[in-house]
C-alpha positions as CSV (number, residue, x, y, z in Angstrom):
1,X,139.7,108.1,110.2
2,X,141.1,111.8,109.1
3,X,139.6,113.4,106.2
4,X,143.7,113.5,105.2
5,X,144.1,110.0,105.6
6,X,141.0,108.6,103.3
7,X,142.1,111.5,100.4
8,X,145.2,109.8,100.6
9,X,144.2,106.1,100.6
10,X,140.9,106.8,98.0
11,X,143.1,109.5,95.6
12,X,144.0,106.4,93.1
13,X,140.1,106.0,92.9
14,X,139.0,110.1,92.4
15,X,137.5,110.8,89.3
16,X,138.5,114.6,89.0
17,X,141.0,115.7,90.7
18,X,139.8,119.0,92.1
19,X,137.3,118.9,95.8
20,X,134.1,120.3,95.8
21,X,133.7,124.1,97.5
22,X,132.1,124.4,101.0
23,X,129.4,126.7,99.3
24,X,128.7,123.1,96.9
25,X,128.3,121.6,100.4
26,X,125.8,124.1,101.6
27,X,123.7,124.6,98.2
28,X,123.8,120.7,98.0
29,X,122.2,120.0,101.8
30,X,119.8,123.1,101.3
31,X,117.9,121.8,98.4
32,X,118.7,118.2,99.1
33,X,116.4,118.5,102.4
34,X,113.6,120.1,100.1
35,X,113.8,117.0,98.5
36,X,113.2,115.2,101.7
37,X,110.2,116.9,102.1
38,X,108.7,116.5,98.8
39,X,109.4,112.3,98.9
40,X,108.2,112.2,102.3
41,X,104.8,114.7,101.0
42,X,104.3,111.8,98.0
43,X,104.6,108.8,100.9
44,X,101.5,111.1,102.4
45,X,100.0,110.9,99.1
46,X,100.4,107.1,98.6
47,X,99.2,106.1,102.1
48,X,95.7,108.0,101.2
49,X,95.4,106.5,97.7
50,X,97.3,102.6,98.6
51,X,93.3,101.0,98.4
52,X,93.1,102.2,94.6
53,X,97.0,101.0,93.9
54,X,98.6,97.8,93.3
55,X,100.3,97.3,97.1
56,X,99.8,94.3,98.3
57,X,100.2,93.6,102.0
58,X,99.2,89.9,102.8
59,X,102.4,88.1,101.0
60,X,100.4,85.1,99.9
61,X,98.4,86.9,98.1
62,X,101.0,86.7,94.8
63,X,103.5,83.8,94.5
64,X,107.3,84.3,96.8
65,X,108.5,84.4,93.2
66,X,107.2,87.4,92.7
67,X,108.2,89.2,95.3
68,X,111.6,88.7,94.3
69,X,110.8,89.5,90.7
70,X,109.0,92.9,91.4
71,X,112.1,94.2,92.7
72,X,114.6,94.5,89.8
73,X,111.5,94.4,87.6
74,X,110.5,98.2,89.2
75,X,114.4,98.8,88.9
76,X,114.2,98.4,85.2
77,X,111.0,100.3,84.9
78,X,112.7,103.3,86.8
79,X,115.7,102.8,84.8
80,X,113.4,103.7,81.7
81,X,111.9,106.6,83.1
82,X,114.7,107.9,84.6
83,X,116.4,108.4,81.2
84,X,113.2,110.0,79.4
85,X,112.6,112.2,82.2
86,X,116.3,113.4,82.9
87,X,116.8,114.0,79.0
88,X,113.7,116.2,78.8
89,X,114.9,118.1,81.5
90,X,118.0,118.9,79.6
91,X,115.6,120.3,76.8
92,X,117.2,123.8,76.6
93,X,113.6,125.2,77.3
94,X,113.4,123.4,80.7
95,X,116.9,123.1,82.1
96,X,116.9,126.5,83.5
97,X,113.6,126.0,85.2
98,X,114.2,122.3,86.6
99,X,117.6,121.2,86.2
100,X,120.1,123.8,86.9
101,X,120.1,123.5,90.7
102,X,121.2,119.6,90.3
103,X,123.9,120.8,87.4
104,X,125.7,123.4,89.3
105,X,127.2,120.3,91.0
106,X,129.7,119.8,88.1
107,X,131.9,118.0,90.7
108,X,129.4,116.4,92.7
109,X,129.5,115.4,96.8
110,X,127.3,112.4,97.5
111,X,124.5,115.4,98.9
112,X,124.3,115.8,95.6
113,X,122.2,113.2,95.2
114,X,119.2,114.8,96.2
115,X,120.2,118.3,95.4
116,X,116.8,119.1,93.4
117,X,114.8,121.8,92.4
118,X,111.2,121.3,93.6
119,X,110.0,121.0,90.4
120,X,112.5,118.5,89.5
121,X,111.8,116.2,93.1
122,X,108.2,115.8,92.1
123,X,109.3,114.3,88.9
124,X,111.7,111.9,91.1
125,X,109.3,111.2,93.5
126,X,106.8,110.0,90.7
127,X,108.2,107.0,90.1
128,X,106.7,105.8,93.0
129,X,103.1,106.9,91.9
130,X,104.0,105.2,88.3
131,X,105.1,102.0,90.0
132,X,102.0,101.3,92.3
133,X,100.1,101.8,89.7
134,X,101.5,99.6,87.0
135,X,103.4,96.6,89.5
136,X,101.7,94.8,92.4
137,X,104.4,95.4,95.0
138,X,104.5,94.0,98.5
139,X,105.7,97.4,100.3
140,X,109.2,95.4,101.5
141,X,109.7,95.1,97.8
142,X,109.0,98.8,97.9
143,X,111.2,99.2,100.5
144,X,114.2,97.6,99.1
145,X,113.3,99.1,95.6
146,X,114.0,102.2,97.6
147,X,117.0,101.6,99.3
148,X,118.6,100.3,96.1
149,X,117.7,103.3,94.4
150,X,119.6,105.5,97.2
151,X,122.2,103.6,97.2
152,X,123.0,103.7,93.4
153,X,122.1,107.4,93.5
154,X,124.7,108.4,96.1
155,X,127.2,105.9,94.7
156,X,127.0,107.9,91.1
157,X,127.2,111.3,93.0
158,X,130.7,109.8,95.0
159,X,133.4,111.4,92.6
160,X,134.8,108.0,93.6
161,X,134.7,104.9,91.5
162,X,134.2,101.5,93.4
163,X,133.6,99.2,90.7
164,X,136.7,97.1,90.0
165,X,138.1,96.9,86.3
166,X,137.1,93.4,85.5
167,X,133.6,94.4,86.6
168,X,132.9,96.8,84.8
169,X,134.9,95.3,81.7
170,X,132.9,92.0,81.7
171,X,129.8,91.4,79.5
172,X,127.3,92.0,82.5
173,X,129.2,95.2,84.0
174,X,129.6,96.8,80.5
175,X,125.5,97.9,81.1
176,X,125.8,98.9,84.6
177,X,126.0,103.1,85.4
178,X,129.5,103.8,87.2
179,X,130.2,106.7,89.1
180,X,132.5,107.7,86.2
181,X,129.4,107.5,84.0
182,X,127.1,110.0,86.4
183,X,130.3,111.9,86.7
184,X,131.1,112.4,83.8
185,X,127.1,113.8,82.7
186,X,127.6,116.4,85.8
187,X,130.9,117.7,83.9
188,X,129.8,117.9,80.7
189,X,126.1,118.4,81.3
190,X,124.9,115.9,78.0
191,X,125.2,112.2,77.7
192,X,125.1,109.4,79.8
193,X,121.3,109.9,81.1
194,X,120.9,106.2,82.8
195,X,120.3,105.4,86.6
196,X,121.1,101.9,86.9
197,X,122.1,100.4,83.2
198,X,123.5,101.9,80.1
199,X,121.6,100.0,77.4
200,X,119.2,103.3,77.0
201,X,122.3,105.5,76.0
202,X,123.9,102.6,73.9
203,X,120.8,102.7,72.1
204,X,120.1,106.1,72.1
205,X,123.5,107.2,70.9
206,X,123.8,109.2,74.3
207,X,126.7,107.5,75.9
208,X,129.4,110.4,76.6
């Protein structure tokens, strides 16, 4: 479909009005494949270590049950150190060094996603390191852990907001992270530190 045509049909859903610059574009898709790099380095790293982790390969070896539990169970635990990690890196002493790059996206394109300084994608690509080592994980729950994590991560870098009002106004979708949360933190650089959930800025006092 034309670029024109989606604007048009998608406007009633754009969070700020304005378009992102073609320079955004370029920064954004730079830095975002140095990213690549560095996630696919740490899937080096936890191929040579996975006898010392927690992966599991024979399914039988742990209940189905838990399979299905590990998932959102590793979601949460990424939820948690998302928000400590991201607020420290908004620590005035190292949001120059490590942050900056992702923040001059203050109307984000979904490259932005991935649109880190090196420093800053070997804190991101941790989470896997933290997670092998404290959750026995089947890699396909890794796997789908992953590709849920993308997904939320490019849907909070859309400028666009998906979720429908009585979502997002019910008791379940008042703790979920919108892409008018994320948007919102790129803006105005402070609040709103969650991936997944807002209960850590609810009880932090961090909610923009």
């Amino acid at each position: 479909l034309p670029v024109h045509f989606m604007k048009d049909r998608l406007a009633w859903r754009k969070i700020q009005d304005r378009f992102p610059k073609p320079e955004d574009y370029k920064r954004e898709v730079s830095y975002s494949f140095g990213t690549f790099v560095i996630f696919g380095l740490t899937g080096v790293l936890i191929h040579l270590i996975k006898e010392h982790t927690l992966i599991y390969r024979d399914i039988s070896t742990y209940p189905l049950w838990w399979f299905f539990l590990s998932i959102p169970l590793a979601l949460v635990v990424h939820d948690t150190y998302f928000y400590w990690t991201h607020r420290l890196m908004h620590h005035r002493r190292l949001f120059k060094i490590m942050h900056l790059v992702h923040h001059k996206s203050t109307n984000p394109t979904p490259w932005a996603s991935f649109a880190f300084h090196p420093l800053e994608s070997v804190v991101e690509s941790s989470i896997i390191l933290v997670l092998i080592f404290l959750i026995p994980m089947h890699p396909l729950a890794i796997l789908a852990f992953l590709l849920i994590m993308t997904a939320e991560n490019v849907m909070g870098h859309l400028g666009y907001e998906f979720y429908p009002r009585w979502l997002t106004q019910s008791f379940v979708g008042k703790w979920l992270n919108t892409s008018t949360n994320h948007n919102m933190h790129h803006r105005y650089f402070e609040g709103n530190y969650g991936l997944y959930f807002r209960w850590w800025d609810v009880w932090m006092g961090t909610t923009h």
